[in-house]
N, C-alpha and C positions, 0 to 999 in steps of 0.2 A: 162902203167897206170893200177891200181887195179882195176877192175873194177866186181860186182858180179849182181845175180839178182834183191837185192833191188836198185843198181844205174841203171841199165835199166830199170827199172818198177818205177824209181823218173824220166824217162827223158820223158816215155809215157804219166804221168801224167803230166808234165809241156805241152807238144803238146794238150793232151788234154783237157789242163784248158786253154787254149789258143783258140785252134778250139770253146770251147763252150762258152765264153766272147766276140768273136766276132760273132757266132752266136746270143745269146740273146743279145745283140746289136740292129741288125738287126730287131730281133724279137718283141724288145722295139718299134720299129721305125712304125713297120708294127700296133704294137694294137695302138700305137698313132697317127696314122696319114694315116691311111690307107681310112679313110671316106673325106681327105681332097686332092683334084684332084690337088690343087697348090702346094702342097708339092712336091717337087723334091730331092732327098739326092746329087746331084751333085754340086748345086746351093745355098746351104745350110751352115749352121757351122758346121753341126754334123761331115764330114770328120776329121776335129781338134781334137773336142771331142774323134772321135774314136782312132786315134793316142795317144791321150792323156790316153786314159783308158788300153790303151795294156801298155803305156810305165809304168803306175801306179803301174799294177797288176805285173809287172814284180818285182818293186823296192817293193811292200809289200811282194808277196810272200818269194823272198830272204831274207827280213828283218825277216817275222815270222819263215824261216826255214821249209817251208811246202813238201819242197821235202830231206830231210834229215830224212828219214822215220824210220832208227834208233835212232832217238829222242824220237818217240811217244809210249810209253810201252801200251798201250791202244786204243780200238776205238774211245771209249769217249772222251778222251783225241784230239786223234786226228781229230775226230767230231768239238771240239770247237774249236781248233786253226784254221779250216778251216773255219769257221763259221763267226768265230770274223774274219777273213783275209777280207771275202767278205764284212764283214757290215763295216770295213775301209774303202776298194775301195768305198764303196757307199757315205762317211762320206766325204772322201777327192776328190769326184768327187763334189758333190754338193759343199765343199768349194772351190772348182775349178770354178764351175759357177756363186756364189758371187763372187767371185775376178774379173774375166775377164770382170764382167756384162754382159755377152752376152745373160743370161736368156735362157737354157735352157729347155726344157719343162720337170716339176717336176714329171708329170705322166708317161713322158717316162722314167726319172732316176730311176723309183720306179716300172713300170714294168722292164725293161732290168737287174738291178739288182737281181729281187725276179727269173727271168727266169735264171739267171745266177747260183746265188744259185744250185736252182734245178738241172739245167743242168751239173753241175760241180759234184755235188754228183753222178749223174747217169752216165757222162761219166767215171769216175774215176772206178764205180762200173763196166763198159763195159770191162776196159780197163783189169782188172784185175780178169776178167771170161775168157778173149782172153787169158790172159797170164800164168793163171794156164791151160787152154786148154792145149796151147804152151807145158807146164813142161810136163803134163803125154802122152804126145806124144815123147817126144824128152826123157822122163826120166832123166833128169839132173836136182839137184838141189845141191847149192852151200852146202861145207861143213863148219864151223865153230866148232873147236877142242878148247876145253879147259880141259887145264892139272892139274890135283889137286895134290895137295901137300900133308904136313902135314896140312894144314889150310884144311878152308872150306870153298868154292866158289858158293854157292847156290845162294848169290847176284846177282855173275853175269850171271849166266846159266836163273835167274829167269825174267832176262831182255829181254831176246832175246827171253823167252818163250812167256812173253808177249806181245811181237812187233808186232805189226799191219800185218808184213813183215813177221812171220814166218813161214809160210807156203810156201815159197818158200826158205829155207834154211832147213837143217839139220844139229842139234844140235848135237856135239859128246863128249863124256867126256871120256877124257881117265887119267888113273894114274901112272905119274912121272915113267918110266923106263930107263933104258941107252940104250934101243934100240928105243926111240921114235923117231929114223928119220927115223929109217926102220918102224915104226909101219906106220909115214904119208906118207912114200913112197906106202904103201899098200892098205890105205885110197887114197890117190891121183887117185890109179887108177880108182878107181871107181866114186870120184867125185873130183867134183875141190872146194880144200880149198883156200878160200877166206882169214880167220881170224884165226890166233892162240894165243890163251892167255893162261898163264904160269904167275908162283908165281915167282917173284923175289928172294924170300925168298932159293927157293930150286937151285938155279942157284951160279956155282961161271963165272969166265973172261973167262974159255975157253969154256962152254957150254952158252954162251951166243954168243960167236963169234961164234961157231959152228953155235946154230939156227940164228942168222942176217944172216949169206950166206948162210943159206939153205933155208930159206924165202925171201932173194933176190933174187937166183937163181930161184923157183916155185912162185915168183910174189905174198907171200901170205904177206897179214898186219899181223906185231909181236907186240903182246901186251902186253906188262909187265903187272902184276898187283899187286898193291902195297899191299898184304897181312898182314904185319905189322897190327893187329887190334888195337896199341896206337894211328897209326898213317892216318890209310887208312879214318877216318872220318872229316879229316884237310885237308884245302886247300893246296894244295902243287905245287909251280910252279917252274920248270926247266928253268935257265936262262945259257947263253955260258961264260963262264968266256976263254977267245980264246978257247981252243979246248978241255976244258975240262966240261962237264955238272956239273952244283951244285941245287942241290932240295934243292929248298926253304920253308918251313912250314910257311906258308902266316899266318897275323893277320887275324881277324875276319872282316867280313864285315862291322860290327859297330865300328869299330876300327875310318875309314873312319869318317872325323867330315858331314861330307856330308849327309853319310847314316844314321846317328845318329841323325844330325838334322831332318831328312826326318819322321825319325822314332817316337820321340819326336813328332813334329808337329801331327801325324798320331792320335798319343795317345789323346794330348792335345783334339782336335776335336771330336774325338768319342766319349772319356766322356764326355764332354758337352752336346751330345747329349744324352747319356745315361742318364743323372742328367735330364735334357728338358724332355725328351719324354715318360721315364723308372721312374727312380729315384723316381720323382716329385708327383707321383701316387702311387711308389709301396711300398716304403718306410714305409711312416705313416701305411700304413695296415700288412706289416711284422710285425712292429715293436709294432702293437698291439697284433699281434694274441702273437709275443712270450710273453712278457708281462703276458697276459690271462693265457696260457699255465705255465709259470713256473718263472713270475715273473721278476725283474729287475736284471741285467741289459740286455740293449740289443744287444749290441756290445761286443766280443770278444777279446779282445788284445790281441798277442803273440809274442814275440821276435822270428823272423825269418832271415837267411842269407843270404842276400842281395848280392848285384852287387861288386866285389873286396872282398867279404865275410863281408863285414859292416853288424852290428846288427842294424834293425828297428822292429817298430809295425804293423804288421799286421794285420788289421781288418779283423774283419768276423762278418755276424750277430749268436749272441748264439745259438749254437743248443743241447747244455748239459750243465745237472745239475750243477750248480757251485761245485766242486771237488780239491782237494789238487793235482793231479797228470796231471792234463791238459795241464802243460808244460814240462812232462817226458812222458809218457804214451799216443803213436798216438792211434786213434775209429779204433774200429775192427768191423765186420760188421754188429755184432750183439751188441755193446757193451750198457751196460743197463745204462749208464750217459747219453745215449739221449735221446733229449724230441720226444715226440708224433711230436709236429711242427720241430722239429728239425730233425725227418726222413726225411719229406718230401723236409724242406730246404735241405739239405744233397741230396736226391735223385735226385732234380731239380739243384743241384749246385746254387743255389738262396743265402744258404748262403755267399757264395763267393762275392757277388754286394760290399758289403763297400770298400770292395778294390781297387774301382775305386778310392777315396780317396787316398791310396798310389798311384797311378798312378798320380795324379791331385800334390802328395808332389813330386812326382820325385825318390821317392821308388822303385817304380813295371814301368812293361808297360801290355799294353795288351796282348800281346801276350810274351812266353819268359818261359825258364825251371820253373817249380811249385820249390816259397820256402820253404827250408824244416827247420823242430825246428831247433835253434843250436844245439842240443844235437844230434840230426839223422844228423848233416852234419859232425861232428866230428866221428863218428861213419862211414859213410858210405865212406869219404875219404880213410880210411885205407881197405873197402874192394874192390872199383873198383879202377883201377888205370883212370889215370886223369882223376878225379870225378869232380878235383875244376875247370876244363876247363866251367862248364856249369855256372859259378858265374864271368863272363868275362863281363855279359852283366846285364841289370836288369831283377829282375826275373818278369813273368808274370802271370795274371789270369787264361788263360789257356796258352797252350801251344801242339808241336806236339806230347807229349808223350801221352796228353790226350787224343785226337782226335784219336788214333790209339789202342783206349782204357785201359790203364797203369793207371787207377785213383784210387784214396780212399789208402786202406792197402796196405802197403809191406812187404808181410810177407815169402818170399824165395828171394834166392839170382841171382834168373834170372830175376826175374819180376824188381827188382832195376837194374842189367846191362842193360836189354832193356830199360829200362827210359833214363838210361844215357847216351846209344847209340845216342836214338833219343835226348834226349838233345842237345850232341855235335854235333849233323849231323844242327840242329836249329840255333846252335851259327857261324859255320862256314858255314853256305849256307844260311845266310837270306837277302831274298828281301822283298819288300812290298808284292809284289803280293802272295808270301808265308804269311806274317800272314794275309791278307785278306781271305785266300783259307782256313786258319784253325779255324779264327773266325768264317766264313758260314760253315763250319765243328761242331765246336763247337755246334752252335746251333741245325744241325742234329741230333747231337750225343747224345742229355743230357738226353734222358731216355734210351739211349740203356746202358745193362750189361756191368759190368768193369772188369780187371783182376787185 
C-alpha cells in the first residue's frame, strides 16, 4: 500500500478528533449536570446519544473528506470545511433528539459541541507539532518529483505548495531527461518518493512502461498529467472498454437537465430578491441621478452573444454620452464618452444591475462567462482556440474571470487568454456552491483594481 506522511498525519487526526468528541462529550455532561447529585450517566440515555455522535462524526467526517488533506490548497480553506463538519454533527444530533423525542438536554448539546470545536482545533494543532517534532529528528520527509516538459506545470507544483500538508513533503522538479530513472534512483536514496508526475505529452508506450514498473517496483503513485492546454481545462473521464482505456471529454455540468434546472431556479430567486430588497430603492435614484447628469435615455441596449452564440439585448444602465461607435468601439479607462455618474456606475459595477432583467428573460444567469459585443466575439474566436467553449452555457453578470480580477478593458492578448481560461475552467466545473462562493466574491471585490 502507498502510503506517505500526509496519510499518517490524516490517521493521527482521525484518532484525535475522535479522543477529543468523546472527551467534550463528557465535558458537556460535567458543566450540565455536575450541580445535579441524581444525575448518573449509567442510568441515563446519554450512553445512546454517545454511540450515536461517534457513529455520526465518523459518517460526516468521510462525507466532507476532512482527512484527505491533499484536497485543502489552504488553511482557510481547510478552517471552514472543519468548521462546517462540526456545526453538521451539531445540526444532525439535535435532529436526532427531535426524532427519537427522548429530549436531550439543549445546554449540554450546546456546550459539548462549542468544547468539541475547540478541542478538535487544538488537538489537531498538538498532533502536528508531535509530528513535525517526529520529521526533524528522524530527518525524513516524503519526496514528490515532478517532471516538466515542453509545457509548463506551475499549476500543479502551486498545489502542493499550497497544501496545508506541505511541510512535511518535499517538492522536487526535475527536467525531462533519458536518464531520469537513474536521476530517482539518486533521489530515492536520500528520501522516499511517494508521487511522480510527468506530461503525457512527452511520453510515447515504451517510456511509459518503463516508468509503471519502475513506480510498481519503488511503490511510488505515477501521475500522468494531461498537459494538452485545449484540453486539460475539460472534464475528462476514463472508462474500460475490456482492456482497453478510452478518455472521454465529458459534457458540461449544465449539460445535466438536473443541474440546469437547479441553476435556473437559483437565478430565478435571487433576483426576486434583488428587484424586493436592491432594485425597488435603487433604481428610481440611479435613474435620476443619470438623467441629471446627462439626460435620457437611461438604459443601455447592446447586442451581445449569448448562450449557443444567439444574439440578445443587453441592458446596462448608461454610463456614456450617446455616441455613433458604442457598438464597435469597447471604454478604455480613461475614455472621455463617460459621464461623471457614469464613472462611478462603472467603478461600483452598479451599471451592470438592469441585467438582472436578462436573467428574469432567460438571457443571462447570475453567474457565467461576461458577454462580449458580437463584434469582439468574432474577433476573439479566431485568436484563442476554443474560445466558443465559454457560450455553452448562458452568459453571466459576473462571473470567475471577474472575481479573480480580469474586468473592464482588453487590451493585450494574455489578459483575453486568462479570461478564457477561467471561463472554460467555469463551464466545465460548475456547482452551486461555486457561483455562491463567486457572488460573495463579487461583492468583496467591487472596488478593488482590475487588470
Amino acid at each position: 500500500m502507498y502510503k506517505n506522511h500526509q496519510y499518517y498525519l490524516a490517521q493521527y487526526f482521525r484518532v484525535s478528533d475522535l479522543l477529543c468528541l468523546n472527551i467534550s462529550f463528557f465535558f458537556g455532561l460535567f458543566l450540565r449536570f455536575y450541580n445535579e447529585s441524581s444525575f448518573t450517566f449509567a442510568d441515563s440515555n446519554y450512553l445512546g446519544l454517545l454511540f450515536f455522535v461517534n457513529v455520526a462524526w465518523l459518517f460526516i467526517s468521510s462525507w466532507q473528506k476532512i482527512y484527505q488533506l491533499e484536497n485543502f490548497s489552504s488553511s482557510s480553506r481547510y478552517f471552514l470545511v472543519v468548521t462546517a463538519s462540526v456545526l453538521l454533527q451539531l445540526l444532525i444530533t439535535v435532529a436526532f433528539n427531535g426524532l427519537i423525542k427522548t429530549y436531550y438536554s439543549r445546554l449540554f448539546l450546546l456546550f459539548s459541541h462549542i468544547s468539541f470545536g475547540v478541542l478538535l482545533f487544538v488537538g489537531r494543532r498538538i498532533v502536528t507539532l508531535l509530528y513535525r517534532k517526529y520529521l526533524k529528528r528522524t530527518s525524513s520527509k516524503n519526496a514528490i518529483i515532478v517532471v516538466s516538459g515542453d509545457g509548463d506545470l506551475r499549476e500543479v507544483t502551486e498545489v502542493f505548495e499550497r497544501n496545508i500538508s506541505a511541510e512535511f513533503q518535499q517538492l522536487i522538479e526535475l527536467p525531462y531527461k533519458e536518464s531520469l530513472l537513474s536521476e530517482l534512483d539518486r533521489i530515492e536514496e536520500q528520501n522516499k518518493i511517494t508521487e511522480l508526475y510527468i506530461p503525457l505529452s512527452i511520453l510515447d508506450t515504451e517510456k511509459v512502461e518503463q516508468l509503471s514498473t519502475y513506480c510498481d517496483e519503488h511503490f511510488i503513485r505515477l501521475r500522468f498529467v494531461m498537459d494538452w492546454t485545449k484540453l486539460s481545462a475539460r472534464n475528462i473521464e476514463n472508462v474500460k472498454y475490456n482492456q482497453t482505456t478510452v478518455f472521454k471529454i465529458s459534457s458540461t455540468p449544465l449539460d445535466d437537465p438536473y443541474n440546469a434546472s437547479v441553476k435556473r431556479l437559483f437565478d430565478l430567486v435571487f433576483t426576486l430578491l434583488v428587484f424586493i430588497l436592491i432594485f425597488s430603492w435603487l433604481f428610481p435614484i440611479l435613474a435620476i441621478l443619470i438623467v441629471i447628469d446627462s439626460g435620457f435615455p437611461v438604459f443601455f441596449k447592446q447586442d451581445r452573444s449569448g448562450r449557443n452564440n444567439k444574439i440578445f439585448k443587453c441592458y446596462k444602465f448608461r454610463s456614456m454620452k450617446l455616441n455613433k461607435d458604442a457598438d464597435n468601439v469597447q471604454a478604455t479607462q480613461n475614455d472621455p464618452r463617460i459621464t461623471r455618474i457614469g464613472r462611478i456606475l462603472r467603478k461600483t459595477s452598479l451599471d451592470e444591475l438592469p441585467q438582472f432583467i436578462n436573467v428574469l428573460k432567460g438571457e443571462m444567469s447570475i453567474v457565467g462567462p461576461r458577454p462580449h459585443m458580437v463584434k469582439h466575439t468574432q474577433e476573439y474566436k479566431e485568436l484563442v482556440g476554443n474560445f466558443m467553449q465559454r457560450h455553452a452555457i448562458r452568459p453571466g453578470i459576473t462571473g470567475l474571470a471577474q472575481v479573480k480580477g480580469y474586468r473592464g478593458e482588453i487590451d493585450d492578448h494574455y489578459l483575453l487568454a486568462n479570461r478564457i481560461r477561467l471561463d472554460r475552467f467555469y463551464v466545465n466545473n460548475w456547482t452551486l456552491r461555486f457561483d455562491v462562493k463567486i457572488i460573495l466574491k463579487t461583492v468583496l471585490t467591487i472596488f478593488e483594481d482590475h487588470r
